[in-house]
C-alpha positions as CSV (number, residue, x, y, z in Angstrom):
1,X,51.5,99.9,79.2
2,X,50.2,102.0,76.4
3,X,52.0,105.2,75.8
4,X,50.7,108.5,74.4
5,X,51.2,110.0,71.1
6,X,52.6,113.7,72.0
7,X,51.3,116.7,69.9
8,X,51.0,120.2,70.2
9,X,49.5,123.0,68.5
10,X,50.3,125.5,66.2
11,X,48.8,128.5,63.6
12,X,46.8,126.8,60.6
13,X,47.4,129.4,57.7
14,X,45.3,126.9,55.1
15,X,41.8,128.7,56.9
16,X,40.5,132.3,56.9
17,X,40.2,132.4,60.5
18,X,43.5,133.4,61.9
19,X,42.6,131.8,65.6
20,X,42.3,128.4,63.9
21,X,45.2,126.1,65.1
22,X,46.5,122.3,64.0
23,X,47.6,120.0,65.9
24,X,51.3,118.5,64.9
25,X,53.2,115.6,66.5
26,X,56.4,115.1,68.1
27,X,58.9,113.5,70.1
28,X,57.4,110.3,68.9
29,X,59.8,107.5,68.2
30,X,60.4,105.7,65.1
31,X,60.3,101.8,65.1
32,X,62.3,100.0,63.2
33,X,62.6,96.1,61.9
34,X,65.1,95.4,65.0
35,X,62.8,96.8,67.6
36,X,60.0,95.3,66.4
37,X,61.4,91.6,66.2
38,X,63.2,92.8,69.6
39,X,59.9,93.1,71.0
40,X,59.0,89.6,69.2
41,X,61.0,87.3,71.0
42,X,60.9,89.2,74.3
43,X,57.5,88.0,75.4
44,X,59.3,84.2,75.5
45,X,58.1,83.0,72.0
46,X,60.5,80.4,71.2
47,X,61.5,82.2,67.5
48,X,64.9,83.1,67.4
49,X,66.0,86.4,66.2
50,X,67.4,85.3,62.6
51,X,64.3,83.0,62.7
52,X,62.2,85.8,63.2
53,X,64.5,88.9,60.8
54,X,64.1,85.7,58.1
55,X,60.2,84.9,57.7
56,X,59.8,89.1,57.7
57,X,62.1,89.3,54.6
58,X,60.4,86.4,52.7
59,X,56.6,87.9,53.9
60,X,58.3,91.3,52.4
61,X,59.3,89.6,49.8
62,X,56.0,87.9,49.0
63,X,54.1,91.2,49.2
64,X,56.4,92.9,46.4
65,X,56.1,89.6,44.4
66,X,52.1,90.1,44.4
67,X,52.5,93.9,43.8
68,X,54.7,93.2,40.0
69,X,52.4,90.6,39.0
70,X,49.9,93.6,39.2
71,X,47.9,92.2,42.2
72,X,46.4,93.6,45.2
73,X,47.4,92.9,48.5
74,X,44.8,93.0,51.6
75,X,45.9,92.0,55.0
76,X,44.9,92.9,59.1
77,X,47.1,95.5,58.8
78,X,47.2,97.1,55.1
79,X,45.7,97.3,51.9
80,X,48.0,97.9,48.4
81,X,47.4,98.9,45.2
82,X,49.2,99.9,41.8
83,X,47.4,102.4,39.9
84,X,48.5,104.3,36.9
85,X,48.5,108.4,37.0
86,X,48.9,110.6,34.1
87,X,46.7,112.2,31.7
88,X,46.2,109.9,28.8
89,X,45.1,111.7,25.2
90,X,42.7,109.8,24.0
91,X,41.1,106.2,24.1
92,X,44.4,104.6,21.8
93,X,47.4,106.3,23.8
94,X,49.4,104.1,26.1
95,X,51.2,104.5,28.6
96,X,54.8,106.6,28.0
97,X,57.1,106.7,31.1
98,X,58.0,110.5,30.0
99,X,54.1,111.4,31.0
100,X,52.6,108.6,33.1
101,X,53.7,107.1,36.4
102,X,52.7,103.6,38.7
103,X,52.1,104.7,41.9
104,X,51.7,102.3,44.9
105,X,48.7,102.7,47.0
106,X,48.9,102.4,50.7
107,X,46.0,102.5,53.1
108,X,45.7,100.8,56.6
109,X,43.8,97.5,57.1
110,X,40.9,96.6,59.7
111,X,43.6,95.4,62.8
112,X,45.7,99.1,62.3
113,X,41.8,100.8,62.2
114,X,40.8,99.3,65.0
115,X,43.1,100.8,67.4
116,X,42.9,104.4,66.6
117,X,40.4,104.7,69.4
118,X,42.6,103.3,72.1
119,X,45.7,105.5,71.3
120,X,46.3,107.8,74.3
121,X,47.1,112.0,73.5
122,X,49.3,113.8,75.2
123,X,48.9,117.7,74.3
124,X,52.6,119.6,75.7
125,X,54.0,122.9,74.5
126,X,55.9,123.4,71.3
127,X,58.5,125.3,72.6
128,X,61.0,126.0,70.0
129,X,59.5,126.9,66.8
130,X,60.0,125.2,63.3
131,X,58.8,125.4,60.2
132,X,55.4,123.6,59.4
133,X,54.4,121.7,56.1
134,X,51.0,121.4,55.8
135,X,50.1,120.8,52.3
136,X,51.8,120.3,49.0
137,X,49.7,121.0,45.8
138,X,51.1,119.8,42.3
139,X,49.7,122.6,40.5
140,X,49.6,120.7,37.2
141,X,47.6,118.2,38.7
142,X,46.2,119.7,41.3
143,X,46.6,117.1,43.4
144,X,47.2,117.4,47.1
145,X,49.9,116.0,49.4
146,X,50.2,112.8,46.7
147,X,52.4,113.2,43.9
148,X,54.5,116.3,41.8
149,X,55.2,116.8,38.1
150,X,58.9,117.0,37.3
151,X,60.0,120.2,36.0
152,X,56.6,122.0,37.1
153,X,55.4,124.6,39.3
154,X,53.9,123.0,43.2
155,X,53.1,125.1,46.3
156,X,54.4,124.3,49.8
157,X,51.8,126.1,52.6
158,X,52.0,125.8,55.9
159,X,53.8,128.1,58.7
160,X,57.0,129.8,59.6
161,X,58.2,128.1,55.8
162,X,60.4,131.7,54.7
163,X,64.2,131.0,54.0
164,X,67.5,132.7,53.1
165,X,68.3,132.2,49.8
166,X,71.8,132.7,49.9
167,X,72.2,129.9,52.0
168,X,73.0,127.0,51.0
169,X,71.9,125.1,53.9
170,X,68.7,126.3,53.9
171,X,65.6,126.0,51.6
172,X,63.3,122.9,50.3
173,X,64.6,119.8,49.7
174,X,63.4,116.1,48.5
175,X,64.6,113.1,50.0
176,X,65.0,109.7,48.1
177,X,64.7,106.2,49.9
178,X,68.2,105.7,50.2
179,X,68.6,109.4,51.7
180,X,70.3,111.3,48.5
181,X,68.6,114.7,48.5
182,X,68.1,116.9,45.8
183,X,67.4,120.9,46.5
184,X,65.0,123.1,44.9
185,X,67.1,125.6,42.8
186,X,64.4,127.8,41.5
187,X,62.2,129.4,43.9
188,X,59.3,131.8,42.5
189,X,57.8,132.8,46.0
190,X,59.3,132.6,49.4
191,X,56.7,133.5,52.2
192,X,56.1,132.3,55.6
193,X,52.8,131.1,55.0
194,X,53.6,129.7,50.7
195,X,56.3,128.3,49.0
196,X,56.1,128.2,45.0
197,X,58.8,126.7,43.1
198,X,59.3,124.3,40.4
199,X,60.3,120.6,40.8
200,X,63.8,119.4,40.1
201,X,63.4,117.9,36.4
202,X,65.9,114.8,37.5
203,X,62.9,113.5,40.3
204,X,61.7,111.2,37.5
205,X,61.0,107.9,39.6
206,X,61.1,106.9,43.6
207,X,59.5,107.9,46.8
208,X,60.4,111.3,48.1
209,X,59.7,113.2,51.6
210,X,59.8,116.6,51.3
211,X,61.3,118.9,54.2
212,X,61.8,122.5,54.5
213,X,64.8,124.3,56.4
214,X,65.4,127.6,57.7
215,X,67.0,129.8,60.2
216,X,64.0,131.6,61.8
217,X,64.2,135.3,62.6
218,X,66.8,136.2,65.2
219,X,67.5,132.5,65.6
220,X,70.6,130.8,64.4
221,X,70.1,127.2,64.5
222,X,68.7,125.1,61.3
223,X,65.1,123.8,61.8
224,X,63.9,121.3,59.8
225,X,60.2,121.0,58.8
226,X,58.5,117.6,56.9
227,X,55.3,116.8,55.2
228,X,54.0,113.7,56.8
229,X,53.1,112.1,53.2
230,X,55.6,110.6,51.0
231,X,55.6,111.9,47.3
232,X,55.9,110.5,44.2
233,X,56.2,111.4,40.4
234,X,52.9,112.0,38.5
């Protein structure tokens, strides 16, 4: 039985017409390893569990094996790829870690693109507001919802994104694989609609989500708001 992706809509500030809405998910659960091997061996295959949580972890392994010797990987259900970012000086400079970056590449493959046309929607209500991260721009690069330069100015826009300052439990923070965050300590705008701030100088390598929190006006519970893309250095 298929279930439906829930999603609701709310103001889009990144347009000049001020009817214009998005459409952002929720309530939608998260899957994990467990779950998925659960769901494995529950349809009678006769893989055991440990059989099953094994030949995962040496296909995962096998995948990052391909990625260091600086290969692509294409399979049903995605496609990855290193690339190098940075700005390079000329034709004889070489990489330096204190300017460029690796960045790996992740894009869906032909089995995951094939079933976003039998995915069922299910529009409800968004009845408690929070605050919304549409777009993060790297203003150095210019680049959108992909990477940030350490130390450097970037611009959170989106909806309902103004905090309090003098809280310390509030404002925008980036969150490493193995959950450590890292707050924003210099803020150089602080609007509902645009955040502008520079980038912690010590985010020098890893995979970061972003996520705003605030306590929004007349409220007095902490909401949480998240860019759906994952960030990297540049």
């Amino acid at each position: 039985m298929l279930c439906a992706i829930s999603y609701g809509l709310v103001p889009n500030h990144l347009t000049d017409d001020q009817n214009d809405c998005m459409a952002v998910t929720t309530d939608n659960d998260t899957i994990n390893v467990d779950q998925i091997v659960e769901q494995m061996i529950g349809k009678g295959s006769t893989v055991t569990k440990a059989e099953a949580i094994s030949v995962i972890e040496e296909y995962e392994y096998a995948v990052v094996d391909a990625i260091l010797k600086g290969n692509n990987v294409n399979t049903g259900l995605f496609k990855v790829y290193p690339s190098v970012c940075g700005v390079f000086e000329n034709d004889e400079d070489g990489f330096d870690a204190s300017r460029h970056s690796i960045k790996i590449n992740l894009n869906p493959g032909k089995r995951l693109l094939e079933v976003t046309d039998r995915i069922e929607l299910k529009k409800v209500e968004i009845s408690s507001p929070q605050p919304i991260v549409q777009r993060f721009v790297d203003l150095k690069s210019n680049s959108i919802n992909e990477s940030f330069s350490p130390g450097q100015i970037a611009s959170i826009k989106g909806s309902l994104l103004k905090f309090d300052a003098e809280d310390e439990q509030q404002g925008i923070f980036f969150i490493a694989e193995d959950s450590a965050e890292t707050k924003v300590s210099e803020v150089v705008k602080n609007k509902p609609s645009e955040l502008l701030f520079f980038v912690p100088e010590s985010l020098t390598s890893g995979i970061f989500k972003v996520e705003v929190r605030c306590i929004l006006h007349k409220g007095k519970t902490l909401k949480k708001g998240r860019l759906l893309n994952e960030l990297t250095p540049g």
